[in-house]
C-alpha positions in Angstrom: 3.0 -108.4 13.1 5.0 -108.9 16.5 6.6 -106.1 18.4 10.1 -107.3 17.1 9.2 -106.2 13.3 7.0 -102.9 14.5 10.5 -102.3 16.5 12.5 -102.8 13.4 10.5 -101.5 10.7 10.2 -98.5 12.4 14.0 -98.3 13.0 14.3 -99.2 9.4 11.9 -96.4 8.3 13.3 -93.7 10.7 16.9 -94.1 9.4 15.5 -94.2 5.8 14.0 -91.2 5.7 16.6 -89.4 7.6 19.5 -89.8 5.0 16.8 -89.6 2.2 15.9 -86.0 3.2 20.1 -85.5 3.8 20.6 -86.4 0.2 18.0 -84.5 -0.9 19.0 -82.0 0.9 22.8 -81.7 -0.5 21.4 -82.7 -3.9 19.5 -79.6 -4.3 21.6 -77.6 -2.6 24.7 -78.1 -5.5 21.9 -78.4 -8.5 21.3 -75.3 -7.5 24.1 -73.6 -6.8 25.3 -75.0 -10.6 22.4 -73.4 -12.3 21.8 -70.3 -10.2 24.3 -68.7 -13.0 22.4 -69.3 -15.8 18.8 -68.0 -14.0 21.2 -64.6 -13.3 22.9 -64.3 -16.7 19.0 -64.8 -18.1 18.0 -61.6 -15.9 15.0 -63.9 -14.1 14.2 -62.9 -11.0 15.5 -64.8 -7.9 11.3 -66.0 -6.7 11.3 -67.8 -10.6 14.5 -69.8 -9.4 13.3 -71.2 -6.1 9.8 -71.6 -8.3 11.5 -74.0 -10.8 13.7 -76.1 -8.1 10.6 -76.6 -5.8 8.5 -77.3 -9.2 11.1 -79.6 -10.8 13.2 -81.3 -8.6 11.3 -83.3 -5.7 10.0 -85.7 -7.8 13.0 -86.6 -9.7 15.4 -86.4 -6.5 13.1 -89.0 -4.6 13.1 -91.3 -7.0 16.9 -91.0 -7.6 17.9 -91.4 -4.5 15.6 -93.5 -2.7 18.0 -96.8 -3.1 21.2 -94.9 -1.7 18.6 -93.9 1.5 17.8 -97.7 1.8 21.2 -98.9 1.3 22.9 -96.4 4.1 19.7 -96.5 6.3 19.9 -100.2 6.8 23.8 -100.0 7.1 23.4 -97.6 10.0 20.9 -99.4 11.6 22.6 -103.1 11.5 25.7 -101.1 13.2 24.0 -99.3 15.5 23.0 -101.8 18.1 
């Protein structure tokens, strides 16, 4: 591997995971503000909300949204120069 792909894969990688974690991020943040009603109106407690969201969602939200981080990674980085 030469130092141009090191250089670039690591580019790559960096933007990647940047707006993966940002879509994450704003994924979670409206899943839960959509079902936060329906854990009050059930009279659980607050801690069993923030229990099920870090329980249930990373896994699904990685995998759903691991081809927009690629797609907007690589954009940003082919513009970025």
């Amino acid at each position: 591997m030469t130092i141009l792909d090191k250089y670039l894969s690591r580019e790559i990688f960096r933007y990647f995971f940047m707006v993966l974690v940002l879509v994450v991020a704003i994924y979670l943040a409206v899943d839960f503000f959509e079902k936060i009603d329906n854990f009050m109106e059930a009279g659980l407690p607050f801690s069993r909300a923030i229990d099920f969201f870090f329980a249930f969602h990373p896994v699904c939200s990685v995998s759903d949204h691991s081809g927009r981080g690629v797609a907007v990674g690589t954009h940003q980085f082919r513009y970025d120069e």
